[in-house]
Structures are given as C-alpha cells and as structure tokens.
C-alpha positions as CSV (number, residue, x, y, z in Angstrom):
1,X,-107.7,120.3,-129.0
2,X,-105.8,121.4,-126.0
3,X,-108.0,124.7,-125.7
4,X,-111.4,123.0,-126.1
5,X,-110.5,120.4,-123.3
6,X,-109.6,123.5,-121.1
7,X,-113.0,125.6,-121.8
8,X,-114.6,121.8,-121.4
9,X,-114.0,121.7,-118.0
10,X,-114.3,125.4,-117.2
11,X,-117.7,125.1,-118.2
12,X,-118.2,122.1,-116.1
13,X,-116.8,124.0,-112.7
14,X,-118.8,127.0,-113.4
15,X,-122.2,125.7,-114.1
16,X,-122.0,123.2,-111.1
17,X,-121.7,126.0,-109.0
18,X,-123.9,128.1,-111.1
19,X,-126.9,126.5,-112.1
20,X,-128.3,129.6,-113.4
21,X,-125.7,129.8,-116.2
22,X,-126.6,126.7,-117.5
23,X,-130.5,126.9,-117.3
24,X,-129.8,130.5,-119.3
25,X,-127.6,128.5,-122.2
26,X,-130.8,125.6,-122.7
27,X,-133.1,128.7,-122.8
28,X,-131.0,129.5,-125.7
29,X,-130.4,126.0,-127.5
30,X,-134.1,125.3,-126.8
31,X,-134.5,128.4,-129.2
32,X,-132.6,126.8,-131.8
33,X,-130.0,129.1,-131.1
34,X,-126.3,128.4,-131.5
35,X,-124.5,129.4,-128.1
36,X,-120.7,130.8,-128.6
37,X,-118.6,132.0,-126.1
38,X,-117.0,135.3,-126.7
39,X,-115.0,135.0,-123.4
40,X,-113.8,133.8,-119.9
41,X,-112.5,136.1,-117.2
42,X,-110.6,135.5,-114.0
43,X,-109.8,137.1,-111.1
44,X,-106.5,137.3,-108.9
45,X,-104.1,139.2,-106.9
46,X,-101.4,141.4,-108.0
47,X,-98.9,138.6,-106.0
48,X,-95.8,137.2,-108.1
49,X,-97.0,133.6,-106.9
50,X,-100.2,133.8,-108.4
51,X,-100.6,137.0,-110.7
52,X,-101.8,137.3,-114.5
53,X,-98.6,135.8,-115.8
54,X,-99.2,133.0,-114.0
55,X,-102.4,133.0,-114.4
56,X,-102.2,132.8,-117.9
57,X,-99.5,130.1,-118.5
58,X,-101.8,127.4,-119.0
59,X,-103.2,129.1,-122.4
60,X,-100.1,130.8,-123.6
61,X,-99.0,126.7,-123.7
62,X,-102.6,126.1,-125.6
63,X,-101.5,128.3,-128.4
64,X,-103.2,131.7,-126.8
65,X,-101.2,135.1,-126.8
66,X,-101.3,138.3,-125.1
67,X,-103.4,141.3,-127.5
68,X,-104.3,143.9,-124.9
69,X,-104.3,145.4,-122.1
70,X,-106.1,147.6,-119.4
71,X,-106.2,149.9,-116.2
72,X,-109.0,150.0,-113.7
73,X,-107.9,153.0,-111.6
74,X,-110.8,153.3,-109.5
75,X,-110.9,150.0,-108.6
76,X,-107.0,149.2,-108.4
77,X,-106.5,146.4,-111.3
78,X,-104.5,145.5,-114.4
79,X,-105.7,143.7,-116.8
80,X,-105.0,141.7,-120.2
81,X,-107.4,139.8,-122.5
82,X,-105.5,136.7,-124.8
83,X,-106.6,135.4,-128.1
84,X,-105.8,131.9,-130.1
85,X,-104.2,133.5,-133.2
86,X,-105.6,130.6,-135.1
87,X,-108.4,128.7,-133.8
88,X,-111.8,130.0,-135.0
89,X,-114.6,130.9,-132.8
90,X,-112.0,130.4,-129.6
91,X,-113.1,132.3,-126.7
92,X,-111.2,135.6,-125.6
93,X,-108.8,135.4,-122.1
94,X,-109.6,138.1,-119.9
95,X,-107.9,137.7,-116.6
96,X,-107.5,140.7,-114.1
97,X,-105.4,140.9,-111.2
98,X,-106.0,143.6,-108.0
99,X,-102.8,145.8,-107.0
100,X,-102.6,144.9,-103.3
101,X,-100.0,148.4,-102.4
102,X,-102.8,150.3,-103.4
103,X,-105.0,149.6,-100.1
104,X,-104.5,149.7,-96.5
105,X,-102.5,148.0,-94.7
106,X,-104.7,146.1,-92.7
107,X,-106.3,145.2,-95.8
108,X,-103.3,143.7,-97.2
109,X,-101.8,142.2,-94.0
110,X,-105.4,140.0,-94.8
111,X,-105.1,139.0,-98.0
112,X,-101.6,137.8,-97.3
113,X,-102.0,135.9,-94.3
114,X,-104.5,134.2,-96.4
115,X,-101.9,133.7,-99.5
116,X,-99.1,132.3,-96.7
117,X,-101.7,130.3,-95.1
118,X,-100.6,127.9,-97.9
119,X,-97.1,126.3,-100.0
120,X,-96.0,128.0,-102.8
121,X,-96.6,124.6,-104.4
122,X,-100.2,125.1,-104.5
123,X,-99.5,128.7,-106.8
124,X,-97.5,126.3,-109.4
125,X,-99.6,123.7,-110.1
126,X,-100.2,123.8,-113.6
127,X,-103.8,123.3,-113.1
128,X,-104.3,126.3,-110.8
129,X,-106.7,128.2,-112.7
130,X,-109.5,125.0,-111.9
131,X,-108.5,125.0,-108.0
132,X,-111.1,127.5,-106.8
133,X,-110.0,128.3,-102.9
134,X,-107.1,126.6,-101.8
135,X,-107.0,128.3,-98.3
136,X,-109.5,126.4,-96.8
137,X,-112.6,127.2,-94.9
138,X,-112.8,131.6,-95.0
139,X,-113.7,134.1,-92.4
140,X,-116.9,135.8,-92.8
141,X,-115.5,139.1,-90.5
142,X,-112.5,139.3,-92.9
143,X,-115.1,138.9,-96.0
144,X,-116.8,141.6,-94.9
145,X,-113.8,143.7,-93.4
146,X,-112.2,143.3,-97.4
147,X,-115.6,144.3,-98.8
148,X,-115.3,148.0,-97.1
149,X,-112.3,148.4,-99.8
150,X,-113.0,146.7,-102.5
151,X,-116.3,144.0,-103.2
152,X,-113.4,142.3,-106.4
153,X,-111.1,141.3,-103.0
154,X,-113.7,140.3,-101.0
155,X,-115.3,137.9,-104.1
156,X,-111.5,136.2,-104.3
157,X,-111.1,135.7,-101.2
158,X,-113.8,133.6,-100.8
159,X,-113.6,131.5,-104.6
160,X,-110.2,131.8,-105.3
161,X,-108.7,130.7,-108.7
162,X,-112.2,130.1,-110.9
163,X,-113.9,131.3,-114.4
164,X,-116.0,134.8,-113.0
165,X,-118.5,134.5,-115.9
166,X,-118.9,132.9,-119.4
167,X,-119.7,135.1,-122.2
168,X,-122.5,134.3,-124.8
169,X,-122.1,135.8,-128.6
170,X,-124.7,137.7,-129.7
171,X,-123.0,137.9,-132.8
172,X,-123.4,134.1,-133.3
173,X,-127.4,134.3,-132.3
174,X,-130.0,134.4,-135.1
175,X,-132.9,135.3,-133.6
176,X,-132.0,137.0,-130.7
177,X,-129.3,139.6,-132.5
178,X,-129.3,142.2,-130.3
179,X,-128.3,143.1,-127.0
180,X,-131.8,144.4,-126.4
181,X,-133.7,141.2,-127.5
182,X,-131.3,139.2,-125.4
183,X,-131.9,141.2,-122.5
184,X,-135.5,141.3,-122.8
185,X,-135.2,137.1,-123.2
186,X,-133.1,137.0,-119.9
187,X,-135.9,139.3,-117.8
188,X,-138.7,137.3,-120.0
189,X,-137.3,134.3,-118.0
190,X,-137.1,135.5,-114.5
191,X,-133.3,136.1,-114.3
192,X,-132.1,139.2,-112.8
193,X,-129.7,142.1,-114.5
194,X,-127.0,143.8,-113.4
195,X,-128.0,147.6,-114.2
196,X,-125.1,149.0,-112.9
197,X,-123.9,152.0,-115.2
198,X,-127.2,151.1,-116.9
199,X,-128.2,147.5,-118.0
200,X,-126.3,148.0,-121.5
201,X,-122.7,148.7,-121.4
202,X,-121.1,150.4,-124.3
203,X,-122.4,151.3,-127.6
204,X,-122.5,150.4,-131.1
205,X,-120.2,153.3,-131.6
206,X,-118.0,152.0,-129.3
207,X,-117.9,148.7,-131.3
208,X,-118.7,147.0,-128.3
209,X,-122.0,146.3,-126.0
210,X,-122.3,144.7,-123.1
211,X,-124.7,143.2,-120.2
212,X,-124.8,140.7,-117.4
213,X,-127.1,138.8,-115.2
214,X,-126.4,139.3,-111.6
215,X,-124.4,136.5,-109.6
216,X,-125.8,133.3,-108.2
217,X,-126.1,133.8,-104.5
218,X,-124.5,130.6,-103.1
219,X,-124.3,129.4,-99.8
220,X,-121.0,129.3,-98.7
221,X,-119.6,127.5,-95.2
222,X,-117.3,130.6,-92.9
223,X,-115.4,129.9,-89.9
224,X,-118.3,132.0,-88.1
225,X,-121.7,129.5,-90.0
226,X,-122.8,129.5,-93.5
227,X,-123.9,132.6,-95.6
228,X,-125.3,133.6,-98.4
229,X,-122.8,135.2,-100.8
230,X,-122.6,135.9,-104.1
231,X,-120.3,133.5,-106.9
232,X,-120.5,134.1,-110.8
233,X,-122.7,135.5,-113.2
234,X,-123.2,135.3,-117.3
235,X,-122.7,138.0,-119.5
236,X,-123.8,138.8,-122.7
237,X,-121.2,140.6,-125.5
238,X,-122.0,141.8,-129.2
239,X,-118.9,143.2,-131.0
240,X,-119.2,145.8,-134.3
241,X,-117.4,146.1,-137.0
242,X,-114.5,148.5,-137.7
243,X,-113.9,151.0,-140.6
244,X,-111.9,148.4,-141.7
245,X,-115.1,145.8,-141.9
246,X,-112.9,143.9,-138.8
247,X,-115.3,143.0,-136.0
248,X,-113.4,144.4,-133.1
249,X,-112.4,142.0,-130.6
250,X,-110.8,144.1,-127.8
251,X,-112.3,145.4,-124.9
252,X,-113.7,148.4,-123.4
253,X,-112.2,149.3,-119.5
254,X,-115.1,151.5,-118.9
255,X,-117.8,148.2,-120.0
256,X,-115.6,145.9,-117.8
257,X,-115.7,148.2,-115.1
258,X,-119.2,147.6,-114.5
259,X,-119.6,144.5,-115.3
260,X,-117.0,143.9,-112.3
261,X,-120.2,145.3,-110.3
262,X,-122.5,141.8,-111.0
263,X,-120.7,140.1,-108.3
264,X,-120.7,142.8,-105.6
265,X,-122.7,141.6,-102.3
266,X,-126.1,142.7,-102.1
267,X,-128.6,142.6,-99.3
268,X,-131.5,140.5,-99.0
C-alpha cells in the first residue's frame, strides 16, 4: 500500500538520524511487545511554497484526509492532523506550520533569504516531505539569532522538510499499558524525558495522554564549524475512550504544545 511504503521510508530517514528511536522500538519488540505508531508530525513555514497544504499533498494522494485542526497562539502555528478513513492501525498526520508575520522583521527577512536561497522547483517536488534541508550548509549565528524568537524556527531551519518524532501506541502495548509503565521503561533504560509542563501531558479525562523523550543531540556542520544541536525525539500517546465507547483520535493543543518543547536547544 501506497501509505505503508511512505511510513516505510520515514522510519528509515528518522532512525538513521536518530539512533535512539530505534534502540527505544527493539527495547520494546525485545519485550514481546507489538510497536504501533499512533502518529508522524512535521514541521514547516506558514510560506505558500512550502506550507501545510503542500505539505500534506503526498497523503491526501495516499487516501489520507483532513479531520482537525489547531492554534498555538503562544507559539505562532496552525495546525492540522489527517487520518486514512479506511486503513486500520494507519498512523495519524500531524503537520504544523509557523506564521512568519507574527515575528520581527529581522526574523523573517532570515527565514526568507533562506527559502529564496533556493528554486521554487525544490518546494514541488512530490517527494518534499523526505528532503530534510534543501538550503545547504546553515549558519550557526542565524540558528541562534531565530532561537531568541522561537526554538520551532530555529529547529527548521536547520532540518528542513523531515518526520519531528514517531509516536508509539500504548494502546497497542500489553504489558506496558500505561503511560506510567512506559515512562518508567524509558528512564529504566537510560533515555532522557522531556518534563516540560510535567513529564505526562494530558489526562485520562482528557481522553488523551502524552510524553516524549528528549531529542537526539546531533552534530551538525554550520558555515562557522560543527555543533552540537538537537534533531528528533520519540513520543509516547495512549488515547481513551469516549461516552460513545469511540477511542478518541484527535489531539489536544495544550499536549502538543509541550511536546513542541523536546526539541528546544539545551545547554551542555
């Protein structure tokens, strides 16, 4: 199937960049455990060339469609999350895009130079959502000029058009079924959480709960040398029932807004 060929190769890009992913998903398997992922996100820029619609184009042709979307206001994003209306167990679309008018103008005159730096054929290739960076070799003063606004801008600049996380299915585990034995697991084996907002987002009320480890720091070649920065992280989702006995399968802004927080730079 078109979708499972698509997720195929995501999985491939992101786990050759981010070891850590994979090691986490054989910790699993190793248990016996079945690993299912509940969803992809990606990241981009608000930019007609390059924004969710386009973006999303290369699953709305694998059968996905649009079910919901969101509004990060204090971090300036729109959102949407897709869903195959017929394939079971299909991961969840979320793809997120930043509203450039919303910073300054120094900020944006950055970003753009950066989008112009390239053709507009690079923005239609069908394929676009596997390219990563397509600008080339980054500047680390700009990196850290964009990360004085906003850490999300500062993360795309630097890895482009790529899957920010994989999302394992509690819901799908046997003996790790909850978001608290999973969690333990992950510290258990020496990987690090992201406790911003507290290391569980959301709550069984909520119908939705959520955690994340932090990003793989990665070594990435600047203009100025190579630093240490960090790529993509795995996250962890286990979804509730509704009154109606439907497991919900939306998401929560205020969950996603922290989990946004796994990839932001941290010191040494």
């Amino acid at each position: 199937m078109m979708q499972q060929e698509i997720f195929h190769r995501l999985w491939k890009e992101y786990t050759k960049q981010n070891p850590s992913a994979q090691a986490i998903h054989d910790l699993f398997t190793k248990e016996g455990e079945q690993v299912i992922n509940d969803h992809v996100a990606f990241r981009t820029f608000d930019d007609p060339r390059m924004n969710i619609q386009v973006l999303a184009k290369k699953f709305i042709k694998a059968g996905y469609e649009f079910k919901g979307e969101y509004v990060f206001e204090d971090k300036h994003l729109n959102a949407v999350h897709l869903e195959h209306p017929s394939e079971e167990n299909a991961p969840r679309v979320f793809i997120s895009e930043l509203i450039l008018s919303k910073f300054s103008e120094e900020f944006q005159k950055t970003i753009k130079r950066r989008l112009n730096s390239v053709g507009n054929a690079y923005y239609a290739d069908p394929d676009l959502i596997h390219k990563g960076s397509v600008w080339g070799k980054p500047s680390y003063a700009d990196y850290q000029s964009l990360r004085n606004e906003s850490e999300y801008a500062a993360w795309l600049y630097v890895h482009g058009f790529r899957v920010n996380h994989f999302t394992v299915s509690i819901n799908a585990l046997q003996k790790y079924n909850s978001i608290e034995k999973v969690n333990q697991f992950i510290k258990d084996n020496d990987f690090e959480m992201n406790t911003s907002g507290g290391e569980i987002k959301g709550t069984p009320e909520k119908l939705l709960q959520q955690s994340s480890t932090l990003s793989e720091i990665i070594k990435v070649e600047f203009e100025e040398g190579v630093y240490e920065i960090p790529a993509c992280f795995y996250e962890f989702a286990i979804r509730y029932p509704d009154e109606n006995g439907q497991l919900f399968s939306s998401f929560i802004a205020a969950n996603a807004n922290k989990i946004f927080d796994s990839s932001n730079f941290r010191e040494k």
